[in-house]
C-alpha positions in Angstrom: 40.1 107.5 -70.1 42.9 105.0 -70.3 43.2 104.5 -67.0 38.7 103.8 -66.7 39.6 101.2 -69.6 42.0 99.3 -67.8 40.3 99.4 -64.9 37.2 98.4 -66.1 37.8 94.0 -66.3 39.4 94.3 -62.6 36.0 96.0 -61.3 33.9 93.7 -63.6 35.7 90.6 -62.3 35.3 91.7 -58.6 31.4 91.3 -59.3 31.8 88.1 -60.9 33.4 87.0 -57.6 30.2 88.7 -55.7 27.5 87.5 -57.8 27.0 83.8 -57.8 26.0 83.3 -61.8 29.6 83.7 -63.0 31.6 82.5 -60.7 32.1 79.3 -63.0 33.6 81.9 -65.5 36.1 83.3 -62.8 37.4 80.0 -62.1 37.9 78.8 -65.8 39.9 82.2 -66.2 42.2 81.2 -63.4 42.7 77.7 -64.4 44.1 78.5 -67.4 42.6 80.9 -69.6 44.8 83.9 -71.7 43.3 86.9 -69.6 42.8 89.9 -72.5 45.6 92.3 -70.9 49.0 92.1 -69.7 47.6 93.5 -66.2 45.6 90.3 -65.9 48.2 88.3 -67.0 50.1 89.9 -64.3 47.1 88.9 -61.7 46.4 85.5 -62.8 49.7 83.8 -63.5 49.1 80.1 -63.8 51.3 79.0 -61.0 50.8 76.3 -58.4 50.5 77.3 -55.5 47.5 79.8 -56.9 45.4 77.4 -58.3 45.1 75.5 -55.4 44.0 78.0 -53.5 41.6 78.3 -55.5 40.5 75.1 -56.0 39.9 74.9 -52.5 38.0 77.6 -52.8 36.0 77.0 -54.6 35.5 73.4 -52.7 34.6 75.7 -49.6 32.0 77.5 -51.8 30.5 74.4 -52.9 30.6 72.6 -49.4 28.7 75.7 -48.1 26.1 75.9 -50.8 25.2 72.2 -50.6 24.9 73.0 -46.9 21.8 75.7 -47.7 20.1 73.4 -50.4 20.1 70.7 -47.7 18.6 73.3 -45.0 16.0 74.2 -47.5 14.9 71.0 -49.3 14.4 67.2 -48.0 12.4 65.1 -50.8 13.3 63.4 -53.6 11.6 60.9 -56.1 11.6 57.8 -54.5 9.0 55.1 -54.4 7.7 53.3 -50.6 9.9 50.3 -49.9 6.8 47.7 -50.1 6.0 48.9 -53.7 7.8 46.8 -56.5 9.2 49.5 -58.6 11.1 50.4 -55.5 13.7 47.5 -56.3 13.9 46.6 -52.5 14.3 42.7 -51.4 15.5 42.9 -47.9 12.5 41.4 -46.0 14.7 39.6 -43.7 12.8 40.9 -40.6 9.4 40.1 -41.9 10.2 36.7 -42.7 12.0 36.3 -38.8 8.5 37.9 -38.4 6.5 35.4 -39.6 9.4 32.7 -37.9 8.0 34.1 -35.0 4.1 34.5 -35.2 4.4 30.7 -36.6 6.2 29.2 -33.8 3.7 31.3 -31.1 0.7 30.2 -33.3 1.8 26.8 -33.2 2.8 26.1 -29.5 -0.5 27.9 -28.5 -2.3 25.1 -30.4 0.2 22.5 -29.7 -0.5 23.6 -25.7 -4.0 23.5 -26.4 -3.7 20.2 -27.7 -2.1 19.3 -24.8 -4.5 20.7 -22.4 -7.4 18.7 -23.8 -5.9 15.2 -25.0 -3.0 15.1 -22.2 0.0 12.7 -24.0 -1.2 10.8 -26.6 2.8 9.6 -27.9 3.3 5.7 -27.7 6.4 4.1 -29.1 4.5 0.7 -28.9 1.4 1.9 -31.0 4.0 2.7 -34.0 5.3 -0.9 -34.0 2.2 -2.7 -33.7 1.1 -0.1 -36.6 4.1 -2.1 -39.4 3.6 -5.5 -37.2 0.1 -6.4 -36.3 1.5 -9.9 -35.7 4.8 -10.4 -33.8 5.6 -13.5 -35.5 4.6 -12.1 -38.7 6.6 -9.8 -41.1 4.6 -10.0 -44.6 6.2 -6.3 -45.1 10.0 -7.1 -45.1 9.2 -10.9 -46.5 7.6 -8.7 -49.5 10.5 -6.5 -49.5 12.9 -9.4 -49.5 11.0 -11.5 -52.3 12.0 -8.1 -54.3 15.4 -9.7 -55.3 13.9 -12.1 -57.8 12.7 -9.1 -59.7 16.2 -7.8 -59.7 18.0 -10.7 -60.8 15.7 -11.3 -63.7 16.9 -8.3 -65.6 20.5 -8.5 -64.9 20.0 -12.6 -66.4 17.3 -11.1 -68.9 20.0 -8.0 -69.6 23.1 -10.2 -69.8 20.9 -12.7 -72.5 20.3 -9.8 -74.9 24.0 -8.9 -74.6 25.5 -12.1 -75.7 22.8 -12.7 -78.3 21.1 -15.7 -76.9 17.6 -13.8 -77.3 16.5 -11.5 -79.8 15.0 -7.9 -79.1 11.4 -8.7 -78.9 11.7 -11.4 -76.6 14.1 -9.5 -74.4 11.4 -6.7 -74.3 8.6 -9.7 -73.7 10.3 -10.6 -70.4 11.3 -7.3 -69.1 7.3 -6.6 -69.5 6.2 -9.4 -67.8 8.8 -8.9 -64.7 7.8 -4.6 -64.8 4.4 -6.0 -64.5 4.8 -8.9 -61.7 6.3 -6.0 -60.0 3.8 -4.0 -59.7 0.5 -7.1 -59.1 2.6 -9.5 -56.8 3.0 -7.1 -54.3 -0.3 -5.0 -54.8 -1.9 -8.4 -55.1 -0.6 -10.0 -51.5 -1.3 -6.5 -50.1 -5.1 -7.0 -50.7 -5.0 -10.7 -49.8 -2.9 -11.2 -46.7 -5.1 -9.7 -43.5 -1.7 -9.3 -41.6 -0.4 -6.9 -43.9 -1.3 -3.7 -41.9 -2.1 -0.4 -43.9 1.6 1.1 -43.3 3.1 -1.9 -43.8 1.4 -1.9 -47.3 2.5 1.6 -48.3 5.9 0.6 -47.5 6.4 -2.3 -49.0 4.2 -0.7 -51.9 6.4 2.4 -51.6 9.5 -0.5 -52.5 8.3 -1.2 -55.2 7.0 1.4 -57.2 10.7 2.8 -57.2 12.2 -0.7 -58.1 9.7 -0.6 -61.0 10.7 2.6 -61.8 14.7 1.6 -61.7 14.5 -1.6 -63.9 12.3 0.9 -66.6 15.4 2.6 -66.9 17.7 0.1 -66.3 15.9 -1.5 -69.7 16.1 1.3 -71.7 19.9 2.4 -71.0 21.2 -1.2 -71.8 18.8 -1.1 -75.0 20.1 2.5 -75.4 23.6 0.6 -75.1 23.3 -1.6 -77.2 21.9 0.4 -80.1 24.8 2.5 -80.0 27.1 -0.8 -80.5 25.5 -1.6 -83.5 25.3 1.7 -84.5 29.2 2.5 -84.6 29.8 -1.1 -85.3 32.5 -1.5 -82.9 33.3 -5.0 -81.4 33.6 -4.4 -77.8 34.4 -6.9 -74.8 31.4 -9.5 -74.7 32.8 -10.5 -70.7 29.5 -10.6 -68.3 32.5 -9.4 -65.2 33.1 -6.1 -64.3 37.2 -5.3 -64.6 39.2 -5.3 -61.8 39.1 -2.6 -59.8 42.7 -1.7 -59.0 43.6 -0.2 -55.5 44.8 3.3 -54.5 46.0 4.8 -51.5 43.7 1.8 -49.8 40.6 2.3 -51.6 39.0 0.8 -54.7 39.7 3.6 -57.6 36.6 4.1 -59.7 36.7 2.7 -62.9 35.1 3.5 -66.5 32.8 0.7 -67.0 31.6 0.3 -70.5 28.7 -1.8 -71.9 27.9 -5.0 -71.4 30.8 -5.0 -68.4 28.3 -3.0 -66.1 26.2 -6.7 -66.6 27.3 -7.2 -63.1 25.4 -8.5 -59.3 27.7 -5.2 -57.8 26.5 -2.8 -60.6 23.0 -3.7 -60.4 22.4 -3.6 -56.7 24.8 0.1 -56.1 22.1 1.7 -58.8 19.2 -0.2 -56.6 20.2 1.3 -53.4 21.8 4.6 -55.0 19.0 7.6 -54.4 18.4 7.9 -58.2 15.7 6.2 -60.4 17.4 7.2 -63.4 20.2 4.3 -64.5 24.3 5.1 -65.9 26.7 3.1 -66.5 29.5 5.2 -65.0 27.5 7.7 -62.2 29.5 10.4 -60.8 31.2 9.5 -57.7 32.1 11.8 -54.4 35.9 11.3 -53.5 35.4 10.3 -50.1 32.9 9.8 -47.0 32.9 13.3 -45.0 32.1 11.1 -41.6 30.7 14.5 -39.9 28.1 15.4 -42.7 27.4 11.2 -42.5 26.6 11.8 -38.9 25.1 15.0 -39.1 22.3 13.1 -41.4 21.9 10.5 -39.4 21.1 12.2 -36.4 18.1 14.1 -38.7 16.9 11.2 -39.9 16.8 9.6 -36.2 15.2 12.7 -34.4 12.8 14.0 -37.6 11.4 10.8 -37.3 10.4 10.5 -34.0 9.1 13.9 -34.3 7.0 13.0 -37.7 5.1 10.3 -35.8 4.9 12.3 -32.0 3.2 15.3 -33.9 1.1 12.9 -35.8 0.1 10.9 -32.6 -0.6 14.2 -30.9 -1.9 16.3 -33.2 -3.4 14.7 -36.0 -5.1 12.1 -35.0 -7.4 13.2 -32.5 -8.2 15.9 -35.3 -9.1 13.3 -37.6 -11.1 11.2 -35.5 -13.2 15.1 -34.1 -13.6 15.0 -38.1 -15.8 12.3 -38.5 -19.2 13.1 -37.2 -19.1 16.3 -39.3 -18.2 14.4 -42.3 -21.1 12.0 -41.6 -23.8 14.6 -40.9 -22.8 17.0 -43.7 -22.6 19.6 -41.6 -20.5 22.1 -44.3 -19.2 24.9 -41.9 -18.0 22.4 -39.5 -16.3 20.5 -42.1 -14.4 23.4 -43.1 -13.5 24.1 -39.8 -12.3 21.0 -39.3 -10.9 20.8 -42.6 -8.6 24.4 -41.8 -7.5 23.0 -38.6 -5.9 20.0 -39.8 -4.5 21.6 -42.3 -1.8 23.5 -40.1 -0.4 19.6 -38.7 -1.1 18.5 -42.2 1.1 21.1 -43.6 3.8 21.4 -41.1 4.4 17.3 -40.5 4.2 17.5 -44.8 7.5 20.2 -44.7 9.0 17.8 -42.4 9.0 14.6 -44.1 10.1 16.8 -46.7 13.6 17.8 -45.2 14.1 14.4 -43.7 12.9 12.5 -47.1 14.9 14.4 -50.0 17.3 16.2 -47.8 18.7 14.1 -44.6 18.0 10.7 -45.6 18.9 11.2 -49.4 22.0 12.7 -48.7 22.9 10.4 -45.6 22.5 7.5 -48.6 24.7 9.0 -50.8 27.2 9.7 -48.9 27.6 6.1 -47.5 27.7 5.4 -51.4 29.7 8.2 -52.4 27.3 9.1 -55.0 27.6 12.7 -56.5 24.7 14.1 -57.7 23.1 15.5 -54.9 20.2 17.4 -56.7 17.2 16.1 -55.0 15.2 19.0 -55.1 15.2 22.7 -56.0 13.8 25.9 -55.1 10.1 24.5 -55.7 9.3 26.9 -52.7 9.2 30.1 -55.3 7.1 28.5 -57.5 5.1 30.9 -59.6 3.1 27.9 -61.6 2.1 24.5 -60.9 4.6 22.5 -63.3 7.3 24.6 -61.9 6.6 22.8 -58.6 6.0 19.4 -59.9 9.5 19.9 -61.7 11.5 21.1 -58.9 10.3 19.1 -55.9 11.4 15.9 -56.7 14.2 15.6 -58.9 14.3 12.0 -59.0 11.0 11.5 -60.3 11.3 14.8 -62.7 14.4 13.3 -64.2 13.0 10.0 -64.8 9.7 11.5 -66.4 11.4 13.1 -68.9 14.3 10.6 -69.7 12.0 7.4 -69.9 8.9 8.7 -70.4 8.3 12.6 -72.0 10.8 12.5 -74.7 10.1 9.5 -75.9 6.8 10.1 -76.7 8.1 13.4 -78.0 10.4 11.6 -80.7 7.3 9.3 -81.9 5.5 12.5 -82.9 3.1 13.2 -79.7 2.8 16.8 -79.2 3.9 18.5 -76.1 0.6 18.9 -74.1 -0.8 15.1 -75.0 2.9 14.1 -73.7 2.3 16.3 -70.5 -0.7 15.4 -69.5 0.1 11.6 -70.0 2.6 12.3 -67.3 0.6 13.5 -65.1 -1.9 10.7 -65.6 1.2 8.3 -65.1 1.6 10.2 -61.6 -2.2 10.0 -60.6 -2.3 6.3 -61.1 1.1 5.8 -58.9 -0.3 8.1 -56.4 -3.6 5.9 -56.3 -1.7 2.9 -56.3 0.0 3.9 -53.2 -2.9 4.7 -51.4 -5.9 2.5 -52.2 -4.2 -1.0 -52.3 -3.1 -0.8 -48.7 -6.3 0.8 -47.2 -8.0 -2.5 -49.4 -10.6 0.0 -50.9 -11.0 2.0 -54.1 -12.1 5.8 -54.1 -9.8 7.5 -56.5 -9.5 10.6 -54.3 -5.7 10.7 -54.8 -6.4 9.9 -58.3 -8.6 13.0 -58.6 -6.8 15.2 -56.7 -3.6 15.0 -59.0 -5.6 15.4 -62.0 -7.3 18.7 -60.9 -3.9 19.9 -61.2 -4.0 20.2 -64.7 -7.3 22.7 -64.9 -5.4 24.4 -61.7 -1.8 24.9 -63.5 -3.5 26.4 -66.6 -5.6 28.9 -64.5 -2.2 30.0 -62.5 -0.2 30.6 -65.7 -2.6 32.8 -67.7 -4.7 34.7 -64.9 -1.8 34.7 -61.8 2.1 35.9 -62.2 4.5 36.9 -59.7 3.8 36.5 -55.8 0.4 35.8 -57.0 0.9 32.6 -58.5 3.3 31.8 -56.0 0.6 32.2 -53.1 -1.5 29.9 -55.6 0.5 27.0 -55.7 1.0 27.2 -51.4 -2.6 27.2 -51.1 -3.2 24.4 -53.3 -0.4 22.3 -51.3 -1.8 23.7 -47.6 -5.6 23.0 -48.8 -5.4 20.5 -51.0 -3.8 17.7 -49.0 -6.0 17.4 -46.0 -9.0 17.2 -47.7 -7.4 13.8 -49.5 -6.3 12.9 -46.4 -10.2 13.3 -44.6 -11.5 12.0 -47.8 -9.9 8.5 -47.1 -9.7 8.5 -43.0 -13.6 9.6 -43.5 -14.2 6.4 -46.0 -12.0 4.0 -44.0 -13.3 4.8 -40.7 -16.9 4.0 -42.2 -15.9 1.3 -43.5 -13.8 0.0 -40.5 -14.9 1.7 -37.5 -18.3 3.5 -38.0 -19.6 2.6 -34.8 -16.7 3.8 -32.7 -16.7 7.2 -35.0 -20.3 7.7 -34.2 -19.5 7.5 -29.6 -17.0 10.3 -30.6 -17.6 13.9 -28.8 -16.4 16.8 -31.1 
């Protein structure tokens, strides 16, 4: 009877080993637990060597049971890969995709194109379309007569600075040169019949972002000079800048404080710098990187030639298929016409794009060693309209809400009064652009920027995500070409209605 009760936890732990519930229990007792008799203290001494042999063991035993549950079972919870609670953002090959079925898409109608028109590039045609006269340059003259603008705020500027004129005649004259800025040019635009159409958007182009520099150039000096009085501090009253001292064979940057930056040099680097938004002191690159100057420049050369080839080739026979349509009403073949211009539209539109605010920007900073090299932002994963607006053009954005936004903010104008006077503000400049160097007045532009606003307030409440996102690429892929056959259509019936009507679609 002794002997059964000894032997009893020896047979009992031999079935423990068998059995797979209480194996776990087996283990514990050999990694460390007292065992209940001196026999199985005897049996499972803690020494090395034992436990791990049975650590590996068990290892085995848990290698080989994983092996089975694999044999037997092969799902899991898992959501599909194109479902958005599945956390997955590799779509690398479905955008190289898209790469691809562009590029076919495009050199099938580019070939068609082609095919039908033969070559329609000529170098010669985009001279004569800035110089309809060879002896006559009203554009650059225009562009030139610009400096007499310039120099009458840095005189007006260096006036309020001494105290020779008060406040409110300062502001007088700044008014009347913002304003001559923006009628002279407009004004000899309409009047002078040499003045070709892109000629006139050029030169127009000018000087909407000169007005838009001597704004702020106005309101920092003011800002300036509020801040003098302010602290009360007496500072240097010397219309020179200080000498720049030399290092290592270049002219160190200096801090330039107020009215010192009263200079022709300060002045003309913010004029040709790629900002519209003035400093005294702007932040400054160490050097010129020659390679990423060249790099630019070679953009800048060959995106241009391929801006005006594709519209040559592309758009303009298009446009001029577009008219008879347009002229008989005929609704499904305007929208056909509409959607096919749309894809040169759109493309030539990402173009200028990269070669505006990235090559050219960045190729004039550079030769200026300016620093700030936010032109744009990710506007391309914009879920809402003012997202865009705010992110595509950071010149214009930072200016907007600098000279124009907050200020009206701080004399107590609420925040969608001040927002849609912005985007008023950008209608008329968009209008301005347009209509004074086509010498008629249709407010399509005008319109089309204003139908933004009903637009971004049905994205943001009824569209989120991808949605919206698709929103704001079909309003930039749609919306353009029909401004574009608005005017074309109104300017060819105004100019060339006969020729328009011979035209075969």
């Amino acid at each position: 009877m002794g002997d059964r009760y000894e032997r009893g936890p020896v047979t009992r732990r031999r079935r423990t080993t068998i059995s797979g519930e209480t194996a776990g229990t087996g283990s514990k007792q050999a990694n460390g637990n007292q065992p209940a008799t001196a026999e199985d203290a005897g049996t499972h001494c803690p020494v090395k060597g034992d436990k791990a042999r049975d650590t590996s063991a068990a290892r085995k035993h848990r290698s080989s049971n994983d092996v089975h549950k694999d044999k037997l079972r092969c799902h899991r919870l898992q959501e599909s890969l194109l479902s958005s609670e599945s956390g997955y953002s590799n779509y690398r090959g479905i955008l190289n995709w898209c790469v691809v079925m562009l590029v076919l898409s495009n050199a099938r109608l580019f070939l068609e194109n082609l095919i039908k028109y033969g070559i329609l590039v000529d170098p010669i045609q985009v001279i004569s379309l800035f110089l309809k006269d060879p002896y006559s340059w009203p554009a650059p003259c225009l562009i030139i007569a610009s400096n007499v603008s310039i120099m009458a705020a840095l005189y007006t500027e260096r006036r309020l600075a001494v105290g020779m004129i008060s406040e409110s005649v300062g502001a007088f004259l700044h008014c009347v040169n913002l304003a001559a800025v923006l009628c002279f040019p407009s004004g000899t635009v309409l009047i002078m019949t040499s003045m070709t159409p892109v000629g006139g958007v050029f030169a127009l182009a000018v000087y909407t972002v000169l007005f838009l520099k001597l704004y702020s150039y106005k309101d920092v000096n003011k800002w300036c000079r509020e801040i003098r009085q302010a602290k009360a501090r007496m500072l240097s009253r010397s219309n020179s800048c200080p000498s720049v001292p030399k290092a290592n064979g270049r002219a160190a940057h200096c801090h330039v404080t107020y009215p010192g930056n009263l200079t022709h040099r300060d002045i003309y680097y913010f004029v040709f710098a790629p900002t519209l938004c003035y400093e005294l002191n702007f932040p400054r690159s160490p050097r010129i990187r020659k390679r990423f100057l060249l790099r630019r420049l070679f953009e800048m050369l060959f995106l241009m030639q391929l801006q005006v080839g594709l519209i040559q080739q592309w758009m303009v026979p298009t446009i001029q298929n577009s008219m008879k349509p347009f002229q008989n009403m005929d609704l499904s073949r305007m929208v056909e016409r509409l959607l096919k211009l749309a894809v040169p539209n759109h493309f030539i539109w990402l173009i200028f794009f990269y070669w505006f605010f990235h090559s050219s920007m960045n190729f004039v900073a550079e030769l200026m060693q300016f620093g700030d090299r936010e032109f744009y932002r990710d506007w391309w994963n914009s879920e809402t309209v003012p997202y865009f607006w705010a992110n595509w053009n950071i010149p214009v954005h930072k200016w907007c809400l600098r000279h124009f936004y907050k200020p009206m903010l701080r004399r107590g104008v609420n925040k969608l009064t001040a927002q849609l006077a912005v985007f008023l503000v950008s209608a008329f400049f968009h209008e301005y652009l347009v209509s004074f160097p086509l010498k008629m007045f249709r407010l399509w532009a005008f319109m089309g920027m204003m139908v933004q606003i009903p637009l971004a307030m049905f994205v943001g409440r009824f569209l989120r995500g991808n949605y919206g996102n698709a929103a704001v690429w079909i309003s930039l892929i749609i919306g353009q070409p029909i401004a574009v056959l608005m005017y074309v259509h109104d300017y060819y019936v105004l100019h060339y209605r006969g020729m328009s009507e011979n035209r075969t679609v």
